[in-house]
C-alpha positions as CSV (number, residue, x, y, z in Angstrom):
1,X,85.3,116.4,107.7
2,X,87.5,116.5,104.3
3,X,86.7,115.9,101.0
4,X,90.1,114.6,100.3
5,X,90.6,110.9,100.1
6,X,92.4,109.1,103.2
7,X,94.2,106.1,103.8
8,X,95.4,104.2,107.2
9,X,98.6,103.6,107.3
10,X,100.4,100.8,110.0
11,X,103.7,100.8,111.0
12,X,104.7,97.1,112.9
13,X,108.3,95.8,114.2
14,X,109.1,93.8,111.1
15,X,112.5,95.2,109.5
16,X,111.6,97.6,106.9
17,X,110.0,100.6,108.8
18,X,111.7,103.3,106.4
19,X,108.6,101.8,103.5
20,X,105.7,103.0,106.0
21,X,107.7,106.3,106.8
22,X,108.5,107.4,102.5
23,X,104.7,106.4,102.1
24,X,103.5,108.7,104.7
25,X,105.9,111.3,103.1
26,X,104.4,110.4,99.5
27,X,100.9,110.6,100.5
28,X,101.1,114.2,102.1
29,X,102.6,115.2,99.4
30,X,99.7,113.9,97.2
31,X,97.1,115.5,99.5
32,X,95.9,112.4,100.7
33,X,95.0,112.7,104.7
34,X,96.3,109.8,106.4
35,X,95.7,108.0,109.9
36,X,99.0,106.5,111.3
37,X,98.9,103.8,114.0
38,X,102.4,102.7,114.8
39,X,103.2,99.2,117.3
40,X,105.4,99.5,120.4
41,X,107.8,97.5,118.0
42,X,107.0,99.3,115.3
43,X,108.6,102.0,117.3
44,X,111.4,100.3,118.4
45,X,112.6,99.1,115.0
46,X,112.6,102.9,113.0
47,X,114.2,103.8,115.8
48,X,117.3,101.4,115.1
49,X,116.8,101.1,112.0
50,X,116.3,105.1,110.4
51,X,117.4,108.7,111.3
52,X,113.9,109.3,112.5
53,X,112.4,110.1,115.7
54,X,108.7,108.8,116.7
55,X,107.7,112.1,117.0
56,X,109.0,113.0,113.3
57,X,107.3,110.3,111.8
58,X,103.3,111.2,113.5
59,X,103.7,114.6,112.1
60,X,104.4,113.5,108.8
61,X,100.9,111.6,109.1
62,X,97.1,113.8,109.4
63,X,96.1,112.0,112.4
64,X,97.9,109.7,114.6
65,X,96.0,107.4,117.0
66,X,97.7,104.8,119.6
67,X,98.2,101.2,119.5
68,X,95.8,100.5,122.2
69,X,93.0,102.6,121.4
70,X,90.4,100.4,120.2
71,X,87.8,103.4,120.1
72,X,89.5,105.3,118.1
73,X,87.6,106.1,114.0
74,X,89.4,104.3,112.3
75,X,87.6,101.4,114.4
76,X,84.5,101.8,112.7
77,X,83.5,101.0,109.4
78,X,81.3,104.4,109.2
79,X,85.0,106.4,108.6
80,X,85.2,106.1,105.1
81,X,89.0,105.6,103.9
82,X,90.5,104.0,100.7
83,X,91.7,101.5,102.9
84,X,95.1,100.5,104.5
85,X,98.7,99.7,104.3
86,X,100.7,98.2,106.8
87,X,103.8,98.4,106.0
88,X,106.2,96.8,107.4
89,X,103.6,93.7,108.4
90,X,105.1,91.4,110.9
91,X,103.9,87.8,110.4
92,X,102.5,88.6,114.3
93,X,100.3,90.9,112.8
94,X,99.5,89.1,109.6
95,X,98.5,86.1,112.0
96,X,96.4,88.1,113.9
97,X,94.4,89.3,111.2
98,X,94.4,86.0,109.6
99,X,92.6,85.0,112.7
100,X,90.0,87.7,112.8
101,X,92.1,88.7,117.0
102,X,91.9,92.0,117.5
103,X,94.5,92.7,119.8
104,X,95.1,96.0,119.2
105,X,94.3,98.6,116.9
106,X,96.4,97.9,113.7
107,X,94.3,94.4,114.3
108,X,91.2,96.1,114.8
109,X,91.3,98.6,111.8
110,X,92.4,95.6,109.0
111,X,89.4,93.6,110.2
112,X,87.5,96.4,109.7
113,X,88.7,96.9,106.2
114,X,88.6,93.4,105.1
115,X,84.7,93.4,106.5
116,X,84.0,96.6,104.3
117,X,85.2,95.2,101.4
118,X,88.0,97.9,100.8
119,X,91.2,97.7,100.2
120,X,94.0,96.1,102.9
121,X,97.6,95.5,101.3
122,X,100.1,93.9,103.6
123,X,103.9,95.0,103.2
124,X,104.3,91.1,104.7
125,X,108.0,91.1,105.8
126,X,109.9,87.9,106.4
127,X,112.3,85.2,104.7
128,X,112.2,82.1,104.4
129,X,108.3,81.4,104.4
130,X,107.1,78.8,106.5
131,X,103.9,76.2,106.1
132,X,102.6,78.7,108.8
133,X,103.4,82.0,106.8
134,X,102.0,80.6,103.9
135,X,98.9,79.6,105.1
136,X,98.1,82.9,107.1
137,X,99.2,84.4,103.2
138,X,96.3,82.6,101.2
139,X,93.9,83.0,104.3
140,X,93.9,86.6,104.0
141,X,94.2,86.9,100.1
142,X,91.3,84.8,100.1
143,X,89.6,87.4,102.2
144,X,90.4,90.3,99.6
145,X,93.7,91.3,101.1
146,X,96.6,91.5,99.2
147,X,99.9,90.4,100.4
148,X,102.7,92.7,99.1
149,X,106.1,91.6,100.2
150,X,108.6,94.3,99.7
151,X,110.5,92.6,96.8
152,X,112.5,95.3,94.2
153,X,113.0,95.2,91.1
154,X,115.8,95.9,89.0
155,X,114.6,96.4,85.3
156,X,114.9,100.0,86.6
157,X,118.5,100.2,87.3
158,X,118.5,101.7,90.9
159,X,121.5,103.0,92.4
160,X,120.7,103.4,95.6
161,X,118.7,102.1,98.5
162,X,116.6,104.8,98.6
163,X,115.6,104.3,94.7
164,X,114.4,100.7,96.0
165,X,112.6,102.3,98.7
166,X,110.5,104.5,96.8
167,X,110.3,102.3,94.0
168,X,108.6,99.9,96.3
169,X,106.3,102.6,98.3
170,X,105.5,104.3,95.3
171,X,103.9,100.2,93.7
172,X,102.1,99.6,96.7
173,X,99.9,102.8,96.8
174,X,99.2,101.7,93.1
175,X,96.9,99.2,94.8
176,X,94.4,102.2,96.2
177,X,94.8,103.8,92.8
178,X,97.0,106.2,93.5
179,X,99.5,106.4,90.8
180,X,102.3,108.9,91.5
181,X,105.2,109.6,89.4
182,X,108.9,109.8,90.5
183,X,109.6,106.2,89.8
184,X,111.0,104.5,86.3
185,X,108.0,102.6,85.5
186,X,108.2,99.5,82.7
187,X,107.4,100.8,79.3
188,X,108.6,97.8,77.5
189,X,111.8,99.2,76.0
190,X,114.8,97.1,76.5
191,X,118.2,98.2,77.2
192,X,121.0,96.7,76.3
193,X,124.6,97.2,78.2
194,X,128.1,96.4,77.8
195,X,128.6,93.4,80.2
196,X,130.5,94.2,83.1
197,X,134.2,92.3,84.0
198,X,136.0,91.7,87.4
C-alpha cells in the first residue's frame, strides 16, 4: 500500500501508442504509481509504430497486469486510483465500454471507473467520425467520461512531433489534476510574425 496517488493507464491498437507511452514516462516522473494494461494490438501497433519494445514500456509503468486478467485490482472498485486513461482508444474499445461488455480487462477496469464516479478520459482515436462513433462518443460522456481525441494545437508553435506529443499528454493528465509543466501553456499574449512567402 502507497500513499502516492495512482492512475490506470490503457494502451489499445488505435494509431497513436507513443501518447500512452510519454504519459507513463510523465507520470513516473511525477511520482504518480501507475497500473498499465496494454491490448494484444496495443502491442502490435507501438511496436510498428515507435522505437520501443513491450518490455520497455511495462517497466516504465508501477504495475503491469495482462489483457485477460479479469481478477486482477484494478477490477475492483475497492483499489482506489484517480482514475484512467486510455490512450490511444480504439473505437473497439470505446464501443465496448459504451456498451457496458467487458471483454477484457481495459473493458473491465473503465466500467469500473465510470461506476465509481471517477475519472475515465478516452484518447478516442479515429477520422472521419461516423453516426456510430458519435453515438458511442455522447453515450459515454453522458456517463461522466470524457472523450479526448488527440487534436494539437498550434498557438504554441511546436517544432517537432514530439512537442505535439507531450503537448497533448501533458493536457490530458490535466483532467485528473495533475498539472505538470514542460509545455507552453496559453497565457493570453498574442504574437505577431512576419508572414511567411514561397
Amino acid at each position: 500500500m502507497t500513499d502516492r496517488p495512482s492512475l490506470i493507464v490503457g494502451i489499445t491498437g488505435a494509431t497513436g501508442t507513443i501518447l500512452g507511452v510519454r504519459m507513463l514516462q510523465l507520470l513516473r516522473d511525477a511520482g504518480v504509481d501507475t497500473h498499465l494494461v496494454m491490448s494484444h494490438w496495443g502491442a502490435r501497433t507501438l511496436i510498428h509504430e515507435t522505437p520501443f519494445t513491450v518490455e520497455q514500456v511495462q517497466q516504465m509503468a508501477t504495475h503491469v497486469h495482462s489483457i485477460n486478467d479479469l481478477g486482477a485490482e484494478i477490477s475492483s472498485g475497492s483499489l482506489v486510483t484517480l482514475g484512467m486513461v486510455i490512450a490511444p482508444c480504439s473505437m473497439k474499445t470505446l464501443a465496448s465500454i459504451a456498451c457496458g461488455v467487458a471483454q477484457n480487462l481495459i473493458h473491465r477496469a473503465a466500467d469500473v471507473v465510470l461506476k465509481e464516479r471517477r475519472k475515465l478520459v478516452l484518447v478516442a482515436r479515429e477520422a472521419p467520425l461516423n453516426d456510430i462513433h458519435l453515438e458511442n462518443m455522447l453515450r459515454l460522456s453522458r456517463a461522466g467520461a470524457v472523450v479526448y481525441p488527440p487534436v494539437p494545437s498550434f498557438y504554441n508553435h511546436p517544432e517537432s512531433l514530439d512537442d505535439v506529443v507531450n503537448y497533448i499528454s501533458v493536457r490530458v493528465l490535466d483532467q485528473f489534476g495533475l498539472h505538470l509543466a514542460g509545455v507552453k501553456r496559453w497565457d493570453g499574449t498574442m504574437v505577431t510574425q512576419e508572414p511567411r512567402h514561397s
